[in-house]
C-alpha positions as a printed NumPy array, in Angstrom:
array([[-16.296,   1.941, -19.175],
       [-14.564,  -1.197, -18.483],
       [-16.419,  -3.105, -21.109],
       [-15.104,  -0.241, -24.147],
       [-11.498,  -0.666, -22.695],
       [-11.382,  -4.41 , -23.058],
       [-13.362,  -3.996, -26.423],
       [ -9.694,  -1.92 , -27.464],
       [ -7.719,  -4.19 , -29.652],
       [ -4.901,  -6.033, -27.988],
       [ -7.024,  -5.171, -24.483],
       [ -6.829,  -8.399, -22.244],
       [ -8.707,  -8.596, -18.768],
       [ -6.074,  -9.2  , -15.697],
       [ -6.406, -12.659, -13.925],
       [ -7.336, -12.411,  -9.96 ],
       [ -3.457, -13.379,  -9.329],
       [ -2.368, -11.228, -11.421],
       [ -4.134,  -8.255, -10.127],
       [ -2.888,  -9.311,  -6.693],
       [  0.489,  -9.453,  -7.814],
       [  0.683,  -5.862,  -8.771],
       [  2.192,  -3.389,  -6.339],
       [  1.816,   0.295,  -6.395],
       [  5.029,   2.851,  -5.791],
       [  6.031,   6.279,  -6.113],
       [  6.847,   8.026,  -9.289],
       [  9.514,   7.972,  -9.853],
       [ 10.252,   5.549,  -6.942],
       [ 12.466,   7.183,  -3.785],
       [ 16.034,   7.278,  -3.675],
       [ 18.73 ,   9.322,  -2.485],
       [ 20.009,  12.398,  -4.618],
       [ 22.387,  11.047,  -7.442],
       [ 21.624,   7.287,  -7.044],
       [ 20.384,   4.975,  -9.215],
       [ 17.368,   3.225,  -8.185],
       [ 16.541,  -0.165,  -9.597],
       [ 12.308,  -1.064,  -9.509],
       [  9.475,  -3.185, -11.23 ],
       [  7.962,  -1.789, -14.694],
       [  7.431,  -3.074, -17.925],
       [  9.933,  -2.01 , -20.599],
       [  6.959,   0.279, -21.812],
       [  6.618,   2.526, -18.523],
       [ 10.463,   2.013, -17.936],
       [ 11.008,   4.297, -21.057],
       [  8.649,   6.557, -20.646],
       [ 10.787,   7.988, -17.725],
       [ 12.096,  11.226, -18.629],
       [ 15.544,  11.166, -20.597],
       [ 17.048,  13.13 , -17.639],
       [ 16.61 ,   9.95 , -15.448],
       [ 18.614,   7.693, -17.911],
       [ 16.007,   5.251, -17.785],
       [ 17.356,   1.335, -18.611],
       [ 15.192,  -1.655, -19.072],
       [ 17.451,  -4.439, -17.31 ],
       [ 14.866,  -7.025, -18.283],
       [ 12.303,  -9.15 , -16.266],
       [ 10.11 ,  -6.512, -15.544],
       [ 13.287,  -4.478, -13.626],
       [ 14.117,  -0.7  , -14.445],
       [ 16.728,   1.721, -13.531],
       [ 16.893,   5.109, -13.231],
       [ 19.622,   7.99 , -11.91 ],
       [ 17.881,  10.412,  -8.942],
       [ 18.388,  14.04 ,  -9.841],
       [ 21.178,  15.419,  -8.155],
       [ 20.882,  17.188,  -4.994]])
């Protein structure tokens, strides 16, 4: 399976310190009701949040998002 993912075009294999560097999380992250919450994600999975979350792309691999309201 991994060999037909990497076969995909634009597919690149993950170095071991880049694997390592990766760190997991809840989605979307915790936070308090009504607060916005600022994590890591690539602009791609930042925007993929739900409109209702005002998702922003600050840059450098940072996202924010608004908590629904209590």
């Amino acid at each position: 399976m991994l060999e037909k993912i990497l076969n995909l075009k634009g597919a690149e294999a993950l170095g071991v310190s880049e694997q390592k560097s990766i760190k997991g999380g809840s989605v979307p992250p915790d936070g308090e009701c009504g607060e916005f919450v600022v994590f890591s994600a690539s602009e791609a999975q930042c925007l993929a949040y739900p409109r209702n979350l005002r998702p922003v792309y600050i840059g450098s691999n940072q996202c924010s998002i608004l908590m629904a309201p209590c």
